[in-house]
C-alpha positions as CSV (number, residue, x, y, z in Angstrom):
1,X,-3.9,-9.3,-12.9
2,X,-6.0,-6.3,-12.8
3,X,-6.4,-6.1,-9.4
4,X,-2.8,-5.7,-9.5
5,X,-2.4,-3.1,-11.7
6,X,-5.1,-0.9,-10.0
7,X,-2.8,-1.4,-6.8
8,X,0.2,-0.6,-8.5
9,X,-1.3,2.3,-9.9
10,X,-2.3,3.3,-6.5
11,X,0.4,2.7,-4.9
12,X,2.8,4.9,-7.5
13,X,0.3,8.0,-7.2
14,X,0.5,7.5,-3.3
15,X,3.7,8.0,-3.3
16,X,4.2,11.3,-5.6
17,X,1.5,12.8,-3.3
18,X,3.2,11.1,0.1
19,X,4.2,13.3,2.9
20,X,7.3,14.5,2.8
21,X,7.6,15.2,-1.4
22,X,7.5,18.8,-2.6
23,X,4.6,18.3,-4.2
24,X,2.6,17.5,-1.1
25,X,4.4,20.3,0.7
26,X,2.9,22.8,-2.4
27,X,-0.8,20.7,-2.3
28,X,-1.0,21.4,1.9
29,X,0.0,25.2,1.0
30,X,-3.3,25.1,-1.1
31,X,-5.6,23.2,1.5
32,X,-4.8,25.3,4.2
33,X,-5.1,28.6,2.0
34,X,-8.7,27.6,0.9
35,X,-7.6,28.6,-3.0
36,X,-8.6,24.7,-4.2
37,X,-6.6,23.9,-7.2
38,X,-6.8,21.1,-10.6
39,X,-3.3,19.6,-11.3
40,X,-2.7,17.5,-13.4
41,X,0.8,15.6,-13.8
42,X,1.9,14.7,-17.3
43,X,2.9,16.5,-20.4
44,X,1.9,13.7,-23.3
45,X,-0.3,13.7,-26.2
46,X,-3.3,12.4,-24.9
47,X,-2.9,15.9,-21.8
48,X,-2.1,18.1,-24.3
49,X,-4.7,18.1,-26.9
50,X,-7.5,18.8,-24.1
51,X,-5.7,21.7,-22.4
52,X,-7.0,25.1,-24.0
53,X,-5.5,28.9,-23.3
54,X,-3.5,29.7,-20.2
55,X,0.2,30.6,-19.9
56,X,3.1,28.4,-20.6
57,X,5.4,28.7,-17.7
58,X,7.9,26.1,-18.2
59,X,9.5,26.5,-14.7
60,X,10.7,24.4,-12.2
61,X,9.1,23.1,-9.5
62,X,8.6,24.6,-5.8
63,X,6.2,24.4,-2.9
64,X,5.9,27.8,-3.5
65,X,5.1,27.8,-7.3
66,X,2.9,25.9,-7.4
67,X,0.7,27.5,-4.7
68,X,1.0,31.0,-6.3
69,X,-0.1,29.7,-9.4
70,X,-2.9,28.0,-8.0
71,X,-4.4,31.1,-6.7
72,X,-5.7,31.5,-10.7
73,X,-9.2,29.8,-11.4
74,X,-7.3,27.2,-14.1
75,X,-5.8,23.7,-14.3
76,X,-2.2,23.4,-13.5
77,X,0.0,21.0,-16.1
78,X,2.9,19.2,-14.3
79,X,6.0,17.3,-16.1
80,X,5.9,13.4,-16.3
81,X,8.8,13.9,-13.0
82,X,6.8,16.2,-11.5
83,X,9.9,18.8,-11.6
84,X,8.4,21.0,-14.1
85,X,5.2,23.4,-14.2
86,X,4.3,23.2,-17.8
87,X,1.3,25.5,-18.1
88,X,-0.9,27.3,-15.7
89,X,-4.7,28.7,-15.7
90,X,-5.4,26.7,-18.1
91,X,-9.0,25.1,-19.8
92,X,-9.2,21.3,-19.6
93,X,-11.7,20.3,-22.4
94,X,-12.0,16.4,-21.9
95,X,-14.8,14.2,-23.6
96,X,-18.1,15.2,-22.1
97,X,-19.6,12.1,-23.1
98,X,-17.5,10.5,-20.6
99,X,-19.2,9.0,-17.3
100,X,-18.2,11.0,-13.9
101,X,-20.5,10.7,-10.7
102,X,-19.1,13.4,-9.5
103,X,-21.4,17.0,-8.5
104,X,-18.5,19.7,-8.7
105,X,-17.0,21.1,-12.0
106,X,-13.6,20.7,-11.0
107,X,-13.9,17.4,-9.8
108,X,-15.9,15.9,-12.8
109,X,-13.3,17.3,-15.4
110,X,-10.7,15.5,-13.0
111,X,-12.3,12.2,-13.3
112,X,-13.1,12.9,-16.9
113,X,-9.0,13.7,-17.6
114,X,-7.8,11.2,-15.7
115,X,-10.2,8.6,-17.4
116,X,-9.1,9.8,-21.1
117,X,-5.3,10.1,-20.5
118,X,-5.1,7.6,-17.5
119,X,-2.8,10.8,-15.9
120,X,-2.9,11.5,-12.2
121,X,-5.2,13.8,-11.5
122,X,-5.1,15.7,-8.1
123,X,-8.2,18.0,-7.4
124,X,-8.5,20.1,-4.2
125,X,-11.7,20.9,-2.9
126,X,-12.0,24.7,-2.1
127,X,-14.7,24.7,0.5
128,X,-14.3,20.9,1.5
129,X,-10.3,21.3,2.0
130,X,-9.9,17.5,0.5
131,X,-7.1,16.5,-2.0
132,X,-9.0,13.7,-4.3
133,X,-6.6,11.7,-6.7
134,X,-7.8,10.8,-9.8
135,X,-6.3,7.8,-12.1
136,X,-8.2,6.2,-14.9
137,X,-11.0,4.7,-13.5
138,X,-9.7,4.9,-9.7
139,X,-10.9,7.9,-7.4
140,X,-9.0,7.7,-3.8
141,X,-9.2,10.7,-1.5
142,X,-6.3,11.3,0.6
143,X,-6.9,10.8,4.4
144,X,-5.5,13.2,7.0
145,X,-1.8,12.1,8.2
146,X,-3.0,11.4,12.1
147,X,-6.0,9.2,11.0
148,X,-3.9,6.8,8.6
149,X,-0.9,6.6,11.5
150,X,-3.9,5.8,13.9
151,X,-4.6,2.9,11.3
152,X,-1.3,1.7,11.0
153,X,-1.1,1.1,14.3
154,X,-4.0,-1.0,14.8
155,X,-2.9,-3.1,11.7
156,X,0.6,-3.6,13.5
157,X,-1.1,-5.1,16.4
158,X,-3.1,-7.3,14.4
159,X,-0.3,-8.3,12.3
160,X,1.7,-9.3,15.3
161,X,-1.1,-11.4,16.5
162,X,-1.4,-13.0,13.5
163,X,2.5,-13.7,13.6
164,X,2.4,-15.4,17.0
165,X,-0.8,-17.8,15.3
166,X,1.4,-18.1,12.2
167,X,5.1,-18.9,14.7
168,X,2.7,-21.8,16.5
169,X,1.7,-23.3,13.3
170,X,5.2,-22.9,12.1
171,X,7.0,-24.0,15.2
172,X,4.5,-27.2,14.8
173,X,4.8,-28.1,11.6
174,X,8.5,-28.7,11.7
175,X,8.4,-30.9,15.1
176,X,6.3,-33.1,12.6
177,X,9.1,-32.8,10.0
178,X,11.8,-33.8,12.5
179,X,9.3,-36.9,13.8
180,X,8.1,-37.8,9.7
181,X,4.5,-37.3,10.9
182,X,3.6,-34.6,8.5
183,X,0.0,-34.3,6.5
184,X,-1.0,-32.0,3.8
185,X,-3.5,-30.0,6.6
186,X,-0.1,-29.0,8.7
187,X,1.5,-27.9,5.5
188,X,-1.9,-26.2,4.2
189,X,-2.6,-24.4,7.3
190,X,0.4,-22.9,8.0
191,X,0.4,-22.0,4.0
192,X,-2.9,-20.8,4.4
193,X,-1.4,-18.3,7.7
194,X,1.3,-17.3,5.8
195,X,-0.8,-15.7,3.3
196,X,-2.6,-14.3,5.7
197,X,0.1,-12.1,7.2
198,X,1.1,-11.2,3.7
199,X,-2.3,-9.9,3.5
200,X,-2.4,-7.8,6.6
201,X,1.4,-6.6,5.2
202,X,0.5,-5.4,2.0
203,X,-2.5,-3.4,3.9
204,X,0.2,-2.0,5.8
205,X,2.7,-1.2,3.1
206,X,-0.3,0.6,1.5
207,X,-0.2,2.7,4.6
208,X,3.5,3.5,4.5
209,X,3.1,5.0,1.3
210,X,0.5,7.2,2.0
211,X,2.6,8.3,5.3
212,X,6.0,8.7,3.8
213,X,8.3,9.7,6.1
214,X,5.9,10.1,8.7
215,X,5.8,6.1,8.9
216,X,9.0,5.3,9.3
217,X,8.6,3.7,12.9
218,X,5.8,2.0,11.6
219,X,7.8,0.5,8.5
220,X,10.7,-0.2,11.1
221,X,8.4,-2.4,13.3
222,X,6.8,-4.2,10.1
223,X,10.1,-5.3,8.4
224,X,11.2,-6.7,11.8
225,X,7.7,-8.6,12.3
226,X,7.6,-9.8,8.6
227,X,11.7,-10.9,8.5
228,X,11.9,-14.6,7.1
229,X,7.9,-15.0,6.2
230,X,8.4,-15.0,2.4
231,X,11.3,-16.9,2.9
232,X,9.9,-19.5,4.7
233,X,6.7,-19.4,2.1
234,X,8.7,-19.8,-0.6
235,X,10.9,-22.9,0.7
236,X,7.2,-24.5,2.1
237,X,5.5,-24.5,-1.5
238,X,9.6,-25.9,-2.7
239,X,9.4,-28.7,-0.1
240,X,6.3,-29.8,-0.4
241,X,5.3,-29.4,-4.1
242,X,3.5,-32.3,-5.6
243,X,3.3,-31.1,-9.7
244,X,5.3,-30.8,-12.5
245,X,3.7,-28.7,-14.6
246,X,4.4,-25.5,-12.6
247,X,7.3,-24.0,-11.1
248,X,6.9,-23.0,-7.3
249,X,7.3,-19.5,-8.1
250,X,4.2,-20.0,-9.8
251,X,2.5,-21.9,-7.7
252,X,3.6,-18.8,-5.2
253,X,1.7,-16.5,-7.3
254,X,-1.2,-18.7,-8.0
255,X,-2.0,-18.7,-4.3
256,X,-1.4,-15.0,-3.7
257,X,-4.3,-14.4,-6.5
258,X,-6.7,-16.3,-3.6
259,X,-8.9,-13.9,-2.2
260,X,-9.5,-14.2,1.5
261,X,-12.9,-16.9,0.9
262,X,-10.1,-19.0,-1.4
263,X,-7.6,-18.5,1.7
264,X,-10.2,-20.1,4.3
265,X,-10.9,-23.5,2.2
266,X,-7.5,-25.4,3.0
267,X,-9.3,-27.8,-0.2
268,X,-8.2,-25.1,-2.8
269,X,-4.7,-24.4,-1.5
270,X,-4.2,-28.6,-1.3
271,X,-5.3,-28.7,-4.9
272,X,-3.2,-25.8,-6.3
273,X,-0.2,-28.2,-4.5
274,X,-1.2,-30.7,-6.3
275,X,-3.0,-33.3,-3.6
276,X,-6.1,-33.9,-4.5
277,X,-7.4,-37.5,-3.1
278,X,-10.9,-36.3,-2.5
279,X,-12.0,-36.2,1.1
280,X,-8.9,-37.5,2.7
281,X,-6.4,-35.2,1.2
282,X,-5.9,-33.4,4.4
283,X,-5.1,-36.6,5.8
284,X,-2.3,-37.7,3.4
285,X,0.8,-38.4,4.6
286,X,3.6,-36.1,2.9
287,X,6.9,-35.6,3.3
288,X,9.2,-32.4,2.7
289,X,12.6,-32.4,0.8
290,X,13.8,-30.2,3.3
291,X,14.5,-26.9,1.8
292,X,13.5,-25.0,4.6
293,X,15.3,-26.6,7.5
294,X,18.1,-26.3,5.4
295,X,17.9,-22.9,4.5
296,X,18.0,-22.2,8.4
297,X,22.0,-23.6,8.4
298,X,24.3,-20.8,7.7
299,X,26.8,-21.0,5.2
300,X,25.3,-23.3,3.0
301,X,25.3,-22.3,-0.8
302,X,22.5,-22.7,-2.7
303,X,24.2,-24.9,-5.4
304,X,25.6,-27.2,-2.0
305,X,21.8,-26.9,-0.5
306,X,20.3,-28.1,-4.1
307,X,23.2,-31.3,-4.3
308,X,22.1,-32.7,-0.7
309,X,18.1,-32.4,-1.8
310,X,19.0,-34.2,-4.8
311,X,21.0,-36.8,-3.4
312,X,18.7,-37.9,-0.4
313,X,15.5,-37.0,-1.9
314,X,14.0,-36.1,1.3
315,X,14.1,-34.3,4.4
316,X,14.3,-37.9,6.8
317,X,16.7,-39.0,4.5
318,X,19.3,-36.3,4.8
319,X,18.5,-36.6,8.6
320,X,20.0,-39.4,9.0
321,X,22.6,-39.4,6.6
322,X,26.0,-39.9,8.7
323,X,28.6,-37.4,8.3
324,X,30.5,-39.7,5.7
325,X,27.5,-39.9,3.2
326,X,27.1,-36.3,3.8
327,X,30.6,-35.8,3.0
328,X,30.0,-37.6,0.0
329,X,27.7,-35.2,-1.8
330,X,29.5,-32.8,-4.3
331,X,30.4,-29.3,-2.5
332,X,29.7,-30.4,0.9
333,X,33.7,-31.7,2.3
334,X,33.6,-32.9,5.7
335,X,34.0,-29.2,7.5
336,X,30.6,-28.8,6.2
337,X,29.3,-32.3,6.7
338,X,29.9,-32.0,10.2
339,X,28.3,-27.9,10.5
340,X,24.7,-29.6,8.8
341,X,25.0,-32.2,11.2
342,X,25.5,-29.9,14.2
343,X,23.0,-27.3,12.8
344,X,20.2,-29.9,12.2
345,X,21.2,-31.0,15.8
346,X,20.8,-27.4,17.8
347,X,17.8,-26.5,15.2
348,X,15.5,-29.9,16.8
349,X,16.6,-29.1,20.4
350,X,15.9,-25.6,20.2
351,X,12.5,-26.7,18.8
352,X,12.4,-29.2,21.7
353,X,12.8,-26.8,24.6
354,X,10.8,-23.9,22.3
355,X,7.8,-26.1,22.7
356,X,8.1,-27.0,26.4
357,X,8.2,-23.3,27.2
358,X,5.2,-22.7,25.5
């Protein structure tokens, strides 16, 4: 859960800061004109009571503001929004007794604001020509726009490569569904790649926001690599959960906490599922209900998908189910009876010829 909320926090200061935003137009003024500058955003108590002297300006927010005003040797005070400049050339007296590794004055009394007040803190380095953010405990120094595209790039490659691994897998473990030959290691592994784009996704989406709308290509490309994986994710965990005592929403989330050594042992992720048989649990035989297949048909409401599961209790069941018992599930009519037939049809002989191709 921390981890979490140091990325969110991250991720929310990114993204006042990101390219793009008048505020980042107003911090570049400052880098390129040497001046260096101490901002900090937020107008609360805790700000408040540090800041000593200066003017109150009360104004709104431009570029342009807020690099004339940065040309004085004080802090700048922002609005929560970010629309406002509050004060300017102004003291910041924060606890001295708090910790800061930093060398510079400006920058320790940033890292000693942000820690007190858990503000953003943005401090630019005069001679250095670096913005550093500053937010409670977390110090992150914004890169230049060329480098972090340069990075993006390379993690889209990867990330595709990973999707191609994670189609295989994928591709495979439903042949096994159609041919009821499925053991928890298929259902594990591809589980196991799943989170693994995820992983290189989130990575990404940390780049996006640091880009703003410089990354728009980028964010184009990884929404069209990434269309259907949680879906599929989710509907795995749903068709192949073997506990009652969670839902598979949090069984979803349970996994997503695995750090990338819990990802590799294909042990843990069984046992979070619920197998656990000792040394041939990767060997069990299991069988999905068949929420994912079915969530591949079009036109199938969720209520209609959740009748059919109920009714045949498994995947081989409702495979072959005629289209009379079909009809005979509530919701489905024989219109629809006969469009699951047909889909489950098309879906195993486009899997048939996907796998001779490859």
């Amino acid at each position: 859960m921390v981890e979490v909320n140091i990325k969110r926090d991250i991720y929310k200061s990114l993204k006042i800061v990101a390219p793009g935003t008048p505020l980042r137009e107003g911090l570049e003024s400052i880098v390129n004109a040497k001046t260096g500058a101490l901002i900090v955003i937020g107008d609360g108590e805790e700000v408040l009571k540090i800041v000593d002297g200066g003017f109150n300006i009360n104004c709104d927010f431009t570029p342009s503001h807020l690099y004339e005003l940065a040309k004085m040797d004080g802090a700048i005070i922002l609005s929560n929004d970010s629309k406002k400049i509050l004060y300017a050339n102004t003291q910041l007296v924060p606890n001295q007794t708090i910790s800061s590794d930093e060398t510079g004055i400006r920058h320790r009394t940033a890292e000693r604001v942000a820690k007190q007040t858990n503000n953003l803190v943005i401090a630019i380095s005069q001679r250095r020509n670096i913005i550093t953010l500053y937010k409670g405990n977390i110090k992150y120094v914004l890169k230049d726009s060329n480098e972090i595209l340069n990075k993006a790039n390379q993690a889209i490659q990867t990330l595709e490569k990973y999707k191609n691994v994670l189609n295989q897998a994928m591709n495979n473990l439903t042949a096994l569904e159609f041919e009821d030959l499925v053991t928890v290691y298929d259902v594990v592994k591809v589980i196991q790649r799943i989170e693994m784009v995820i992983m290189i996704s989130d990575e990404i989406e940390r780049y996006m926001i640091e880009l703003g709308n410089e990354g728009r290509l980028i964010s184009m490309q990884q929404d069209e690599i990434m269309s259907g994986v949680l879906d599929d994710g989710l509907n795995i965990i749903r068709d192949y959960l073997n506990r009652d005592d969670k839902s598979y929403i949090e069984i979803r989330d349970e996994i997503r906490t695995l750090f990338q050594e819990g990802l590799l042992d294909l042990y843990t992720i069984a046992n979070i599922m619920g197998y656990d048989s000792g040394v041939a649990t990767l060997d069990s035989n299991i069988y999905p209900k068949g929420y994912r297949i079915l969530n591949k048909i079009p036109r199938i409401p969720s209520n209609v998908l959740e009748n059919i599961i109920n009714t045949f209790d498994n995947f081989q069941k409702i495979l072959r189910a005629s289209t009379q018992e079909l009809d005979l599930v509530e919701g489905i009519g024989e219109v629809r009876a006969r469009t699951i037939k047909e889909g489950l049809r098309r879906f195993q002989e486009q899997l048939f010829l996907e796998r001779h191709i490859i």
